[in-house]
LOKEMAR-415199 format. One record per residue: residue number from 1; residue in one letter; x, y, z of N, C-alpha, C in turn. Coordinates in steps of 0.001 Angstrom, whole numbers, always signed. Example, Ala and Ser with C-alpha at 12.3 -4.5 7.8 and 13.67 -1.06 7.14 Angstrom:
// residues 2
{site 1, "A", {+13190, -5690, +7800}, {+12300, -4500, +7800}, {+13200, -3300, +7800}}
{site 2, "S", {+12850, -2250, +7080}, {+13670, -1060, +7140}, {+12900, +30, +7870}}
***
This chain:
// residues 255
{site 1, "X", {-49172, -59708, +47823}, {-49360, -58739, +46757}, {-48689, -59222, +45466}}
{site 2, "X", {-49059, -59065, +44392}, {-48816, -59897, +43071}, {-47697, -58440, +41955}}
{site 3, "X", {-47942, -57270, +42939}, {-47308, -56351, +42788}, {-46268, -55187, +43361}}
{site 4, "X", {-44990, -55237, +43515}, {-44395, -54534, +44759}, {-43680, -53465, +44249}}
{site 5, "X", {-43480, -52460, +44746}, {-43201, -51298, +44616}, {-41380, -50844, +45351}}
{site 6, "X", {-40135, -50921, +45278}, {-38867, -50935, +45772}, {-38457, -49751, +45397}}
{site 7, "X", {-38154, -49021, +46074}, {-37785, -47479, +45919}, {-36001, -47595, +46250}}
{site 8, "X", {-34960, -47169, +45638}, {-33672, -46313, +46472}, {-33158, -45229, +44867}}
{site 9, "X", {-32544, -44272, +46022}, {-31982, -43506, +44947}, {-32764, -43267, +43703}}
{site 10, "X", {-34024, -42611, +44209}, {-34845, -41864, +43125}, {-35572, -42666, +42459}}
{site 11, "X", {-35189, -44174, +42306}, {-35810, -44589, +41193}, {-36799, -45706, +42318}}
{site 12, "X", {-37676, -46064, +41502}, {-39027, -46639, +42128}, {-39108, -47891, +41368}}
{site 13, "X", {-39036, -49373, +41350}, {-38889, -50668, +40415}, {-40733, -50821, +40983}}
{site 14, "X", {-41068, -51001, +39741}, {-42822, -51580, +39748}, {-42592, -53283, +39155}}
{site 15, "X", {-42557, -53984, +40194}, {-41911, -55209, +40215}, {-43286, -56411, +40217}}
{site 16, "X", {-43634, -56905, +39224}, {-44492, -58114, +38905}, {-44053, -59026, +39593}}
{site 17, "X", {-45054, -59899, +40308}, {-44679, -61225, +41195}, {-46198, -62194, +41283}}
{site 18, "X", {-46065, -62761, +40249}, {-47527, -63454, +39929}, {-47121, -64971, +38779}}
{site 19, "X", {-45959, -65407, +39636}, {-45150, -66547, +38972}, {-46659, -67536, +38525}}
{site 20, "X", {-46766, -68194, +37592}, {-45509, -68573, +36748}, {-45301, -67158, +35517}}
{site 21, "X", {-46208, -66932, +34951}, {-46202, -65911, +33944}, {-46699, -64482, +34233}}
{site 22, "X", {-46868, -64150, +35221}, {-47155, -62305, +35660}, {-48559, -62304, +34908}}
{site 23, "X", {-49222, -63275, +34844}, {-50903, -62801, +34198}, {-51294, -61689, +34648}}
{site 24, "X", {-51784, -60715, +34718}, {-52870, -59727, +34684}, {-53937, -59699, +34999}}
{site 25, "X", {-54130, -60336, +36311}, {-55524, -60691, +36984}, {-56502, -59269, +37670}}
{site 26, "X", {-57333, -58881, +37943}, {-58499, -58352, +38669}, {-57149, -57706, +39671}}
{site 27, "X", {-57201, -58394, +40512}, {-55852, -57928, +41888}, {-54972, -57054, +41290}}
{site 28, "X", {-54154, -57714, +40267}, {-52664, -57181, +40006}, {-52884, -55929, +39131}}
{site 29, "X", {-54288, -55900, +38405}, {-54785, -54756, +37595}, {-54821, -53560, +38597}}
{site 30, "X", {-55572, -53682, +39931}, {-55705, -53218, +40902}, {-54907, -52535, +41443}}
{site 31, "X", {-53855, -53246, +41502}, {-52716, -53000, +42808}, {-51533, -52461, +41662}}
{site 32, "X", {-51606, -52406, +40191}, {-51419, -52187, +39423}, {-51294, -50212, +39739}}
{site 33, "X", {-52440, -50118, +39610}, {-53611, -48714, +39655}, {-52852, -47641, +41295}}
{site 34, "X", {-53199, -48649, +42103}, {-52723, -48190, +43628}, {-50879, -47193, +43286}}
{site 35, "X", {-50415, -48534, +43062}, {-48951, -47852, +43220}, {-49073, -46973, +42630}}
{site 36, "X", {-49411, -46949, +40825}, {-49124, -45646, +39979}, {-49402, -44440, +40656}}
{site 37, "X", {-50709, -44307, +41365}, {-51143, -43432, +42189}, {-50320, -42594, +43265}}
{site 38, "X", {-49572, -43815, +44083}, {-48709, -43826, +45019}, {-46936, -43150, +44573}}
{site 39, "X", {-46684, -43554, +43470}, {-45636, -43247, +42514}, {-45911, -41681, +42430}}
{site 40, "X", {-46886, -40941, +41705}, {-47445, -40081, +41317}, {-47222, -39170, +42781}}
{site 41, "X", {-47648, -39249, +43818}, {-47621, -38457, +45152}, {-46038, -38371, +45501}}
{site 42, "X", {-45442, -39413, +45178}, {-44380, -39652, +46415}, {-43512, -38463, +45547}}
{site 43, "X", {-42187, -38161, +46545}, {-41715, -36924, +45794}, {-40136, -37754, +45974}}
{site 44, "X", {-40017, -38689, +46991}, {-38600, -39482, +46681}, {-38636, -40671, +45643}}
{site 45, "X", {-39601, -40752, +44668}, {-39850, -41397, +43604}, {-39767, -40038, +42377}}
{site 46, "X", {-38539, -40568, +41350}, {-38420, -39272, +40372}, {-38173, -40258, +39025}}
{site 47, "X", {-37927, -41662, +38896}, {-37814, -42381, +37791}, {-38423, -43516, +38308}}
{site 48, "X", {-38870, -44411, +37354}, {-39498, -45927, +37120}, {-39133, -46635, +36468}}
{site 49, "X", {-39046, -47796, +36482}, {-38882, -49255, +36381}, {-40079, -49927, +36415}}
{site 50, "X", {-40585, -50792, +35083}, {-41284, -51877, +35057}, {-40691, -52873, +35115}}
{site 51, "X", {-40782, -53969, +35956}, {-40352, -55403, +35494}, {-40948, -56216, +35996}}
{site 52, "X", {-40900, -57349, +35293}, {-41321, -58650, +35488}, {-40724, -60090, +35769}}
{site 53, "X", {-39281, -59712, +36109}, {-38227, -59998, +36591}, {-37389, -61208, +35220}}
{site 54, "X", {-36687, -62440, +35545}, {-35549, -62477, +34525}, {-36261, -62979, +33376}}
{site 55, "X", {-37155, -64126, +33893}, {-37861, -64925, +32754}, {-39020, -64382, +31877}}
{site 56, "X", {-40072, -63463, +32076}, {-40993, -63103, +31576}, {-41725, -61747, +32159}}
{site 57, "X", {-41921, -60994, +31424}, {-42837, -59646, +31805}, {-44037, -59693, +32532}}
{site 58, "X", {-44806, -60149, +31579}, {-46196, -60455, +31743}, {-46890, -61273, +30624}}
{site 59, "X", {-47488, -62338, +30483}, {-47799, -62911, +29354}, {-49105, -62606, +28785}}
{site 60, "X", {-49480, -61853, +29631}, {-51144, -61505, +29429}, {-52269, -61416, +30798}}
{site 61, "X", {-53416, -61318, +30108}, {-54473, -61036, +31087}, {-54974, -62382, +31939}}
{site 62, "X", {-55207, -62992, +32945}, {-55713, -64169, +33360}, {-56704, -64409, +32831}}
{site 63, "X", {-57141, -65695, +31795}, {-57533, -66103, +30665}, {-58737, -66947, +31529}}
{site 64, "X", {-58569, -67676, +32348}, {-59141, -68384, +33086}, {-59729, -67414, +34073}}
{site 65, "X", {-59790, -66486, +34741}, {-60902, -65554, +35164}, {-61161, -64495, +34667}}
{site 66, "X", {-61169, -64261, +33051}, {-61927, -63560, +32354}, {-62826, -64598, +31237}}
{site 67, "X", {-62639, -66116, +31366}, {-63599, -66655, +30955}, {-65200, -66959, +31574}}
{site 68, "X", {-65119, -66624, +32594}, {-66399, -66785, +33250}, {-67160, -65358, +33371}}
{site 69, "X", {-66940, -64459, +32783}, {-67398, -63155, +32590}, {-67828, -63288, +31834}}
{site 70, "X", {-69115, -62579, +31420}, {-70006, -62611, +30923}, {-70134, -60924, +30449}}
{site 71, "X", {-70597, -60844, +29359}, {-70958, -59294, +28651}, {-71328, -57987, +29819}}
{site 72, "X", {-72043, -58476, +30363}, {-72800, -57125, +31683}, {-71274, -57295, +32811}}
{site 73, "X", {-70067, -58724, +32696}, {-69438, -58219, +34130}, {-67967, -57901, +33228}}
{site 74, "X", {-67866, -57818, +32008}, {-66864, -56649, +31473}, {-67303, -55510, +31106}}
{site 75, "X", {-68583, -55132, +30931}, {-69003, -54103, +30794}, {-68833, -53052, +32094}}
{site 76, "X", {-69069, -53870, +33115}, {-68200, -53182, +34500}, {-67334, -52987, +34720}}
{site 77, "X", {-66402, -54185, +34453}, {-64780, -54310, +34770}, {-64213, -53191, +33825}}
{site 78, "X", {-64438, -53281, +32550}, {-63647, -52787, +31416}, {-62975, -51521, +31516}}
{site 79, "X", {-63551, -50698, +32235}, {-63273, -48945, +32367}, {-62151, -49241, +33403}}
{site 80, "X", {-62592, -50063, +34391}, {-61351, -50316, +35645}, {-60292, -51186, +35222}}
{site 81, "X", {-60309, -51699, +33976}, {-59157, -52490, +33525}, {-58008, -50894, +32772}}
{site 82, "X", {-58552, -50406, +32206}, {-58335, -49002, +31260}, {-57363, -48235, +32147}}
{site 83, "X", {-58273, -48055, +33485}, {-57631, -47211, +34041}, {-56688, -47293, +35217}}
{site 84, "X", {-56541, -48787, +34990}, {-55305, -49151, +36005}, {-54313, -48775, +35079}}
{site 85, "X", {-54269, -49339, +33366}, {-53169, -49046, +32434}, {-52953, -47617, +32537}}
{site 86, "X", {-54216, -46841, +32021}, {-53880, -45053, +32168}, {-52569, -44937, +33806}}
{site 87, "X", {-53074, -45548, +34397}, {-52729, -44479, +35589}, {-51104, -44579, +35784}}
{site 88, "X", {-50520, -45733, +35110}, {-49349, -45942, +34617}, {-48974, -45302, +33679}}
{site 89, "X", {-49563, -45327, +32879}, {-48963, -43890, +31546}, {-49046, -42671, +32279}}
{site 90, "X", {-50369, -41688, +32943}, {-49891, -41156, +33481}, {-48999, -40731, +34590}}
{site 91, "X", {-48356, -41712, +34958}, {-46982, -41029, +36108}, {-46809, -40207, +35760}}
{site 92, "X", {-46473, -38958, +35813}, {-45962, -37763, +35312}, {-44024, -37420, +35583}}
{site 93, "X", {-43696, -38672, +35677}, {-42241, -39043, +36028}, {-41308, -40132, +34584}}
{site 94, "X", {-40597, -39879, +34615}, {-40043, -41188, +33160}, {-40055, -42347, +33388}}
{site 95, "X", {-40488, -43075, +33323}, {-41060, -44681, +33162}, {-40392, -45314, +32136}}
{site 96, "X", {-39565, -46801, +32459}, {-39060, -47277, +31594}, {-39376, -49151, +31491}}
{site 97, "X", {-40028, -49494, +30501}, {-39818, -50729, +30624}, {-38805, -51537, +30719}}
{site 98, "X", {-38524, -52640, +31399}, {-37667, -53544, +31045}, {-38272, -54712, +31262}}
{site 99, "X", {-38512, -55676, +29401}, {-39058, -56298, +28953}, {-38319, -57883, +28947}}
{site 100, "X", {-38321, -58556, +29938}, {-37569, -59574, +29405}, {-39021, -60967, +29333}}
{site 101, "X", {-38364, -62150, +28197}, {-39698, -62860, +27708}, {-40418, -62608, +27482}}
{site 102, "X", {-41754, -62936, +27588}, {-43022, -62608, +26803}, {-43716, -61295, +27808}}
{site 103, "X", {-43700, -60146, +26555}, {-45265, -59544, +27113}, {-45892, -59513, +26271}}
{site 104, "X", {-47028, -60006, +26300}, {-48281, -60501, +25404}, {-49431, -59726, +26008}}
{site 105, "X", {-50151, -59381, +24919}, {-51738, -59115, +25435}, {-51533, -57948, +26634}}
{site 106, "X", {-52261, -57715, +27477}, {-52452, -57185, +28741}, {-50820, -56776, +28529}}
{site 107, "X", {-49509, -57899, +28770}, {-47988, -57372, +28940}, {-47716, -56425, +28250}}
{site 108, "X", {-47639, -56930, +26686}, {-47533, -55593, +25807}, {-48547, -54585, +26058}}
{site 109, "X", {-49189, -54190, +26266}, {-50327, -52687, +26813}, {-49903, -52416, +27980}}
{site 110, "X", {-49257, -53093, +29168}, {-48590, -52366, +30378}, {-47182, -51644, +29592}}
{site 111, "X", {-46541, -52408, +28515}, {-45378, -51968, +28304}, {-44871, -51021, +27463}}
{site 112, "X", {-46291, -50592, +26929}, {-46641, -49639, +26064}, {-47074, -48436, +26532}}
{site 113, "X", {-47402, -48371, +28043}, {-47825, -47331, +28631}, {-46039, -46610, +29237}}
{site 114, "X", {-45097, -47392, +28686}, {-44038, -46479, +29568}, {-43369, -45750, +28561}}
{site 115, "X", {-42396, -44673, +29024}, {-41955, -43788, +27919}, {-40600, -44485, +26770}}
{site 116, "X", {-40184, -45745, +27654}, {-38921, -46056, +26882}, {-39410, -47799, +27315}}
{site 117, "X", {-38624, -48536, +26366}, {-39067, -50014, +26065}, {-37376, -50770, +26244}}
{site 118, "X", {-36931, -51296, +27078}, {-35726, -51758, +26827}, {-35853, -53764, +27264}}
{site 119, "X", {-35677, -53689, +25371}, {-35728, -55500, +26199}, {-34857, -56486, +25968}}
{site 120, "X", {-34679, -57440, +26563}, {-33774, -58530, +26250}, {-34143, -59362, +24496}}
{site 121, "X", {-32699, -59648, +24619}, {-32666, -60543, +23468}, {-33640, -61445, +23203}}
{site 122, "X", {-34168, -61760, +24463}, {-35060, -63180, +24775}, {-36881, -63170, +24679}}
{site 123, "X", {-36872, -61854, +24190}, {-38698, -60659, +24244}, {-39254, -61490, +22883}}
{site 124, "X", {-40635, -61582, +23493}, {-41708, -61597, +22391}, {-42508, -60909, +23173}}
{site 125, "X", {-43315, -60436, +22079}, {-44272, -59224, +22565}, {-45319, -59162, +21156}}
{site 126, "X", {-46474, -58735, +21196}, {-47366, -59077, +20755}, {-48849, -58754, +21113}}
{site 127, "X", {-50111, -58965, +20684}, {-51226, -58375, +21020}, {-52112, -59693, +20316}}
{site 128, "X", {-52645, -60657, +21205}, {-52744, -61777, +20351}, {-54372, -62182, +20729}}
{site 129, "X", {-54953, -60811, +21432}, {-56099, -60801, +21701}, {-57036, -61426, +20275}}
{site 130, "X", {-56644, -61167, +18974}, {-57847, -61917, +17765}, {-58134, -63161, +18190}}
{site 131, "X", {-56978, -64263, +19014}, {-57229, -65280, +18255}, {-57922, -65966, +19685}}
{site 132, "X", {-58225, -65347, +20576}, {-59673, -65376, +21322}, {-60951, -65101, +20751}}
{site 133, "X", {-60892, -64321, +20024}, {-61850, -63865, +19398}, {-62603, -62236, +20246}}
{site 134, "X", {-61135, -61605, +20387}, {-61181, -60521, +21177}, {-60616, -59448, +20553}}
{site 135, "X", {-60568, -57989, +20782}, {-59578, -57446, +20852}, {-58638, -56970, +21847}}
{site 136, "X", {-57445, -55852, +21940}, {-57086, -55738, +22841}, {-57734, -54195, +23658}}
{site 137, "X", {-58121, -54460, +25033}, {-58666, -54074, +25336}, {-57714, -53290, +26894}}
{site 138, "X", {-57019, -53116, +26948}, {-56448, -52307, +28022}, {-55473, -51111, +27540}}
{site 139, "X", {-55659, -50863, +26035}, {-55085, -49352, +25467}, {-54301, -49656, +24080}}
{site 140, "X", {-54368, -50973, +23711}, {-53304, -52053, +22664}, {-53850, -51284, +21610}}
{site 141, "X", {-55311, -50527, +21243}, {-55394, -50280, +19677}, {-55000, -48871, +19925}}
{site 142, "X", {-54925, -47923, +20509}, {-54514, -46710, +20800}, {-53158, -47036, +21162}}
{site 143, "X", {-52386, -47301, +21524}, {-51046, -46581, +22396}, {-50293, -47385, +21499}}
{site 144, "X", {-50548, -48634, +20947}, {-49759, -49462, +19478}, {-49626, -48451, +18496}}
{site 145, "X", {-50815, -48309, +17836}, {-50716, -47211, +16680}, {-50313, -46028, +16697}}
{site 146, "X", {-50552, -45254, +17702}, {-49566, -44039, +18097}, {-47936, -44566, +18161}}
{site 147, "X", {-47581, -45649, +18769}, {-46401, -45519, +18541}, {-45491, -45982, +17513}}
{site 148, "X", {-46471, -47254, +17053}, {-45594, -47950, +15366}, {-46054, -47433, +14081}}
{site 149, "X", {-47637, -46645, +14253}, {-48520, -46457, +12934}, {-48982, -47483, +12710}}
{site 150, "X", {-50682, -46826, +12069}, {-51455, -47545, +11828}, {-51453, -49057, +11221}}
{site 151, "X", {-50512, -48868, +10395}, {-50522, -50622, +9647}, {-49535, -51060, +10465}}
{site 152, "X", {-49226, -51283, +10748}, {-47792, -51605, +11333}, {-48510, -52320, +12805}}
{site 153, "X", {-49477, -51698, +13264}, {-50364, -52435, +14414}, {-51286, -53087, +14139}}
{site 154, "X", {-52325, -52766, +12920}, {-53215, -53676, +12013}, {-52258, -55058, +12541}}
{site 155, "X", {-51372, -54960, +11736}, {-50737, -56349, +11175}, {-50637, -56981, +12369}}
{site 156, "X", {-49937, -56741, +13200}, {-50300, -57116, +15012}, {-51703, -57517, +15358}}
{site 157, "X", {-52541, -56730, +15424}, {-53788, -56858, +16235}, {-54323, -57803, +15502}}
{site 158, "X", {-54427, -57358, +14339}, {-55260, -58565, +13187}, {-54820, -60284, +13487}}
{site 159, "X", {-53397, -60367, +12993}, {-52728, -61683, +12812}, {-52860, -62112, +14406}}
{site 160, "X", {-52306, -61223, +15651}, {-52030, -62026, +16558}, {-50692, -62468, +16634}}
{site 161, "X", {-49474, -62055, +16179}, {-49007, -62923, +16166}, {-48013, -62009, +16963}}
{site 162, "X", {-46693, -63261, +17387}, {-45916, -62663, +17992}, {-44866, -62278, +17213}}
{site 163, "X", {-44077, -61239, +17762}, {-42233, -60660, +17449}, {-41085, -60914, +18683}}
{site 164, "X", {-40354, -61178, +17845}, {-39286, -61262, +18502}, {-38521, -60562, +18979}}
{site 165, "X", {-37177, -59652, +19742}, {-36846, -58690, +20167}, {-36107, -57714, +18755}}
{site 166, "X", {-35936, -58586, +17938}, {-35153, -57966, +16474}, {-35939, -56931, +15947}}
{site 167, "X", {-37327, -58174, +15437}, {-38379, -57442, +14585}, {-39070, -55974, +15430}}
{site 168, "X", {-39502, -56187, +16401}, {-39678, -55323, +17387}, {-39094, -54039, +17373}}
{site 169, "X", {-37671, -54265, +17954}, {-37068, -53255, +17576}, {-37025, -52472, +16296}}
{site 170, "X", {-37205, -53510, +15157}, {-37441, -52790, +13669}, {-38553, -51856, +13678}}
{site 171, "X", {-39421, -52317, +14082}, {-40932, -51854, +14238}, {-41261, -50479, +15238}}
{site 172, "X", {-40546, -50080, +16168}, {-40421, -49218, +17321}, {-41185, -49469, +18263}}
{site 173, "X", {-41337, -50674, +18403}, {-42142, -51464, +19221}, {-41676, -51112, +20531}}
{site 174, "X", {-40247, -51282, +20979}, {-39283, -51568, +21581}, {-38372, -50544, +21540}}
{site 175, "X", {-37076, -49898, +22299}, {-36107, -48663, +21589}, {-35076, -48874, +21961}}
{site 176, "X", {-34898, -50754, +22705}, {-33103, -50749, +22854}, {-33448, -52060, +22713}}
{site 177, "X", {-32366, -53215, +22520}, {-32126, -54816, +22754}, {-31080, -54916, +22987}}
{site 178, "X", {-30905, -55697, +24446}, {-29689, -55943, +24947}, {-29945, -57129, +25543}}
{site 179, "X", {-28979, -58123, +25974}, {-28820, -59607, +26672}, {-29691, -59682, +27617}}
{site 180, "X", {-30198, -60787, +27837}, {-31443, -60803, +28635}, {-31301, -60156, +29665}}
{site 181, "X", {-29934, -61148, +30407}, {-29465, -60895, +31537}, {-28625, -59423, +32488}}
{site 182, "X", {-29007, -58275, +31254}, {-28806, -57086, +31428}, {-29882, -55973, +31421}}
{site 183, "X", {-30817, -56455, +30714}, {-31920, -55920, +30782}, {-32996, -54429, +32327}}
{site 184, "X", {-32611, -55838, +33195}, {-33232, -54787, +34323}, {-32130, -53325, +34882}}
{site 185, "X", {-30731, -54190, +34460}, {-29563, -53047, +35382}, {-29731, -52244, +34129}}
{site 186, "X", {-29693, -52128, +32981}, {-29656, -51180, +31772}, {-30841, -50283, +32428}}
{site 187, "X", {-32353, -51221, +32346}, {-33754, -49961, +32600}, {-32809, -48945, +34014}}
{site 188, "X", {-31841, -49727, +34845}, {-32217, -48977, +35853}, {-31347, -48130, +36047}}
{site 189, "X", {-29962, -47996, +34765}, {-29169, -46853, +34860}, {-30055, -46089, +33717}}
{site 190, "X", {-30790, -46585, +33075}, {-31647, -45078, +32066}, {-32241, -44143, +33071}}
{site 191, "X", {-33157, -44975, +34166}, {-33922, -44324, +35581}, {-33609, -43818, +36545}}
{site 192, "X", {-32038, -44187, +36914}, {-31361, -43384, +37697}, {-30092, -42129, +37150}}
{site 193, "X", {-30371, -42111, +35952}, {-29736, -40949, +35410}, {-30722, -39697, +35279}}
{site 194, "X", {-32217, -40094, +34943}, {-33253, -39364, +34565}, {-33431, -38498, +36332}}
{site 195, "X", {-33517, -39583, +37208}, {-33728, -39221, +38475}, {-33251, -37879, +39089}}
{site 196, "X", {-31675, -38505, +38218}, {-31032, -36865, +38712}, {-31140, -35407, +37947}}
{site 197, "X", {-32179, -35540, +37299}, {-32601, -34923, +36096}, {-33738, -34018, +37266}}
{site 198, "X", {-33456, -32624, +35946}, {-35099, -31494, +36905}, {-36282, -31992, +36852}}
{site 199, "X", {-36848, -32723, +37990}, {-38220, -32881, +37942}, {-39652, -32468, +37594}}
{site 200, "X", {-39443, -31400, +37542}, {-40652, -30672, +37476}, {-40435, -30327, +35832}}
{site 201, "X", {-39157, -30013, +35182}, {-38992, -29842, +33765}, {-39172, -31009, +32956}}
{site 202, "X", {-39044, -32238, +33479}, {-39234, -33611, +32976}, {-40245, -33866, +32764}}
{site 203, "X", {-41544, -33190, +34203}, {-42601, -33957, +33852}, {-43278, -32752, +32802}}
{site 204, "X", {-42807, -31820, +32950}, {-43287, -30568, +32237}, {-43403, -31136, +30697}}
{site 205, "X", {-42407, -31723, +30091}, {-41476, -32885, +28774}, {-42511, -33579, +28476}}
{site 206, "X", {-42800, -34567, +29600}, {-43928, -35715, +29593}, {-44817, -35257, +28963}}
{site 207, "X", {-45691, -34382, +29403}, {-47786, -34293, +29328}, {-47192, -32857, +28297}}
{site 208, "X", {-46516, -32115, +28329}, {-46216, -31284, +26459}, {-46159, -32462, +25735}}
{site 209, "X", {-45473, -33476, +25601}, {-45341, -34574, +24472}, {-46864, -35552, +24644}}
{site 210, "X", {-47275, -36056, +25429}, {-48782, -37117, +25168}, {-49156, -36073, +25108}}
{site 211, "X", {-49319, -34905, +25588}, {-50691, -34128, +25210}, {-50522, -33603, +23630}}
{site 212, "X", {-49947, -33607, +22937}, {-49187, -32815, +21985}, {-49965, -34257, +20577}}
{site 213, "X", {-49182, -35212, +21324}, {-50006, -36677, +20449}, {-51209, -36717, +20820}}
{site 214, "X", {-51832, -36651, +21498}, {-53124, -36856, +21669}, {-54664, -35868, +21177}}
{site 215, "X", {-54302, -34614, +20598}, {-54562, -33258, +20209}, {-54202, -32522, +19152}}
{site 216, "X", {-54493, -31461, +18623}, {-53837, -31040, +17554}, {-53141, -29925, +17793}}
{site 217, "X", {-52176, -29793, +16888}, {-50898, -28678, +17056}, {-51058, -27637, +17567}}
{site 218, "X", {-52358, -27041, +17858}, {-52662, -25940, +18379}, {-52533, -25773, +19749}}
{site 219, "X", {-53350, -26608, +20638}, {-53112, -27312, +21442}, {-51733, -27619, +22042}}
{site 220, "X", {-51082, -28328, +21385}, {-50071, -29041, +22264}, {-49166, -27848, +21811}}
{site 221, "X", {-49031, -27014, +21063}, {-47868, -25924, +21337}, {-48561, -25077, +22461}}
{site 222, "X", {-49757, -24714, +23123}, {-50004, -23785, +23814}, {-49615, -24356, +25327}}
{site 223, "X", {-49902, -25918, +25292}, {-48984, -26862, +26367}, {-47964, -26486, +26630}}
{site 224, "X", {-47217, -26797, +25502}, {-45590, -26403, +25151}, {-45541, -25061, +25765}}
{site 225, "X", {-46027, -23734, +25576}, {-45286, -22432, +25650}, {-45795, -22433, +26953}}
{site 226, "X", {-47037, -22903, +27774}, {-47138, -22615, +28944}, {-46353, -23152, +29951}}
{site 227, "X", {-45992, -24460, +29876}, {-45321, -25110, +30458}, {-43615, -24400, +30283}}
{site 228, "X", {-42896, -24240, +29171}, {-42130, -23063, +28989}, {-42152, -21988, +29825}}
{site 229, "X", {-43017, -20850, +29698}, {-42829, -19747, +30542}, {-42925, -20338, +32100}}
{site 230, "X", {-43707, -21676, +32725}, {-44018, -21829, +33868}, {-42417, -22164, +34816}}
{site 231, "X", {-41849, -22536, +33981}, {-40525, -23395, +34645}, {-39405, -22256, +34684}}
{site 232, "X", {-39885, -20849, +34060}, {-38891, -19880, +34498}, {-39365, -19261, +36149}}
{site 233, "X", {-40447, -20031, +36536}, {-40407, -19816, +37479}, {-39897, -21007, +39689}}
{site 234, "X", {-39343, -21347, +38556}, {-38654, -22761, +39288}, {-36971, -22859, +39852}}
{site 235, "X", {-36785, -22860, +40692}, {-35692, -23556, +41372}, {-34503, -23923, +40349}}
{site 236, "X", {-35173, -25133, +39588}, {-33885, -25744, +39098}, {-33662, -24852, +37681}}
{site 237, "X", {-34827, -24286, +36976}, {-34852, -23194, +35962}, {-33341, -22304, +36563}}
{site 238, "X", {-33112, -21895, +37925}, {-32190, -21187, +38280}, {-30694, -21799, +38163}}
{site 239, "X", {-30869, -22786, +38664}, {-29470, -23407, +39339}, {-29220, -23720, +37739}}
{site 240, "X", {-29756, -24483, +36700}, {-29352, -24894, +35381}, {-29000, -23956, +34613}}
{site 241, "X", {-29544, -22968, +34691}, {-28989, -21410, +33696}, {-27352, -20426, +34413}}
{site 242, "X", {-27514, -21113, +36063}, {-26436, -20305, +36379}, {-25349, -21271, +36104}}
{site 243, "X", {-25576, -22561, +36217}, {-24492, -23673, +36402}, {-23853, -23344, +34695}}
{site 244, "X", {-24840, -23254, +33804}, {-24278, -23027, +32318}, {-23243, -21969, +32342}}
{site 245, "X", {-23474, -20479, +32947}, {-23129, -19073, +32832}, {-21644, -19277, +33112}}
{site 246, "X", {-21928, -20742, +34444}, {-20612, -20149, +35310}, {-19208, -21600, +35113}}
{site 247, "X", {-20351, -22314, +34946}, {-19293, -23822, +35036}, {-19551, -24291, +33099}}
{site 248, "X", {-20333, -23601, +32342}, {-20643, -24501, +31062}, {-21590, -25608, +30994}}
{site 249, "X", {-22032, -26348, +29830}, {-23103, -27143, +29503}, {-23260, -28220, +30491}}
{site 250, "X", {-23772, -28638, +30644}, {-24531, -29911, +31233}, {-23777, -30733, +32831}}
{site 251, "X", {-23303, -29268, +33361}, {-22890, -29840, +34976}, {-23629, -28938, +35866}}
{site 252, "X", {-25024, -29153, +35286}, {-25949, -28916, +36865}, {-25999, -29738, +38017}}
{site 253, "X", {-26589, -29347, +38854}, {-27239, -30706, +39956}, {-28620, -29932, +40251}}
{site 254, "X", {-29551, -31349, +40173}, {-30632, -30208, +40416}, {-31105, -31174, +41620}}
{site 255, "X", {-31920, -30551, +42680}, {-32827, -30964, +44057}, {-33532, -32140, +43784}}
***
């Protein structure tokens, strides 16, 4: 499997293994799709981890078996490339990248589907689909521009070119830079703090916020207030309002 899935203590690592560079092949798109799915059901999975372990994320899509495709066999593939990325954005759990070396192409659009971006000093990242004479095609012109603005991804998609972990971060490409070699233990105390966090209010957080971007204000506040009144009917809604009453701010424990 070119993709493995390591669960303890709440948090779930979605672990790339497709040496030398984590390409983005047919399979790993696949098996890509499976776990998110699998993530999504499991209920001892409550935070995520992307990685691609020390040297590189993902560098992109396998270049060499998407050259022998032809117009009618991406016209097939294309929706199933989409929705292996979707099914990763939607986890309905906090998802965190940890970006070390290149994610390019296909990398940057997996790494763009998570809620937080944490990468090493050592990151380029990029969308360098033009200079195929492509664009990016697994969510890069949507989920870029929602998160840096419109020009700010132009200049990306257009040029091709790459950033470094600095510029990146300038850009909000990215929302932490730290030493390479810290990178995965950082994603995985953001994921195991979230873990111990109310689940059901988290993901409640999640799909109020994309749905909220994705729609207009009308909309995503009626998200907002439903999801609101819904969680006064919840478990940890209890234990967090009494833990305030009785012990003060922020020493709940929730299930």
């Amino acid at each position: 499997m070119t993709v493995h899935l390591e669960v303890a203590e709440g948090v779930g690592t979605l672990r790339l293994d497709r040496p030398p560079m984590n390409a983005l092949d047919v399979a790993t798109q696949d098996r890509l799709k499976e776990l998110a799915e699998e993530i999504t059901r499991r209920e001892d999975v409550r935070a995520v981890v992307i990685h691609g372990g020390e040297k590189v994320f993902a560098a992109g899509a396998d270049i060499k078996e998407m050259q022998v495709m032809d117009h009618a066999a991406m016209i097939a593939r294309s929706r199933a490339l989409q929705d292996s990325f979707t099914a990763v954005a939607r986890i309905p759990k906090p998802v965190v990248a940890a970006v070390t070396g290149y994610a390019l192409g296909g990398g940057c659009e997996l790494a763009l589907c998570a809620d937080f971006r944490i990468a090493g000093e050592n990151a380029k990242l990029g969308q360098p689909e033009i200079l195929l004479g492509l664009i990016p095609g697994a969510g890069g012109t949507q989920r870029l521009s929602r998160l840096i603005g419109p020009s700010k991804a132009k200049d990306l998609i257009f040029t091709g070119r790459q950033v470094k972990a600095d510029e990146a971060l300038a850009l909000g490409l990215v929302d932490r830079v730290v030493p390479a070699a810290e990178v995965y233990e950082q994603a995985h105390a953001w994921a195991a703090r979230l873990a111990k966090g109310p689940a059901i209010a988290l993901r409640a957080a999640k799909e109020a916020i994309d749905t909220g971007l994705e729609t207009d204000i009308e909309t995503g506040l009626a998200v907002e207030r439903n999801w609101f009144a819904g969680l006064f009917a919840t478990e940890d809604r209890e234990r967090g309002m009494r833990s305030f009453v009785e012990e003060g701010p922020g020493k709940a424990t929730f299930l």
